[in-house]
N, C-alpha and C positions, 0 to 999 in steps of 0.2 A: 335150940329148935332150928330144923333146917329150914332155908328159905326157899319157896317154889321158885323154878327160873317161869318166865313169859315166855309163851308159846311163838309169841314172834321175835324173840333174841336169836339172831344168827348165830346157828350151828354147824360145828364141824359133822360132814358127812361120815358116817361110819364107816362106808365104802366109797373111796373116790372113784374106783372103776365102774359103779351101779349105772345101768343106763339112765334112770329116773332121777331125779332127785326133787325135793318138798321146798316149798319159797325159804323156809329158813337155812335148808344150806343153801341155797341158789345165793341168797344175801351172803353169804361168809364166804362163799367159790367167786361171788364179784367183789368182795370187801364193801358192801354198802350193803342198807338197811332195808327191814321188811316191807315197809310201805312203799319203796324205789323199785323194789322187784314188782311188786302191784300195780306200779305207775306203767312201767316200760310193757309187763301182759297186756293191761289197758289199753296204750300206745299203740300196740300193734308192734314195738323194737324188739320184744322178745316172746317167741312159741312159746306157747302151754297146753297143756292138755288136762282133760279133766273127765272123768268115766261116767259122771252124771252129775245131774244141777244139784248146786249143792255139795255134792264132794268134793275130793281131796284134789288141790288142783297141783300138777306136775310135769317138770320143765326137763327136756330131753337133754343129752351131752351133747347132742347135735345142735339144737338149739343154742344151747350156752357158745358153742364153739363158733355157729354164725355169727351172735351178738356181739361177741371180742370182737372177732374178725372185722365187722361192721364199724364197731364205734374206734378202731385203732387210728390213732393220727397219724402215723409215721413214723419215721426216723425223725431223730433228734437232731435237728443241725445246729452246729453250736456256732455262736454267735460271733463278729470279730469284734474285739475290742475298739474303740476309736484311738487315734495315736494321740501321744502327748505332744503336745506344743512347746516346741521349746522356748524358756522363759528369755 
């Protein structure tokens, strides 16, 4: 018998170029989970849109693309070793 997936298990978008996309790919385009996409709408860190109360709510590539942009830290600068002491 097959088993149902959860409507909120991060999916892969069928179209990556679709301007829309549903909080379960939004989760699988950030690598993080349905309830985090929920927090950051909340927050106000990430646009959504939604057609009416109640429905299907939906997060632009614009959007996605500010939020990266937004939460990026930087360049990586890597670190210098301390020197060894000679014995």
């Amino acid at each position: 018998m097959a088993t149902k997936q959860s409507p909120r298990t991060p999916t892969q978008p069928a179209d990556l170029d679709a301007p829309f996309f549903s909080i379960p790919e939004v989760a699988w385009l950030l690598k993080c989970s349905y309830a985090t996409v929920l927090r950051l709408i909340k927050n106000d860190r990430l646009g959504a849109s939604q057609d009416q109360k109640g429905g299907a709510i939906r997060v632009s590539r614009e959007d996605i693309a500010a939020y990266y942009e937004a939460s990026r830290i930087g360049p990586a600068i890597p670190r210098r070793r301390p020197a060894r002491v000679a014995a």
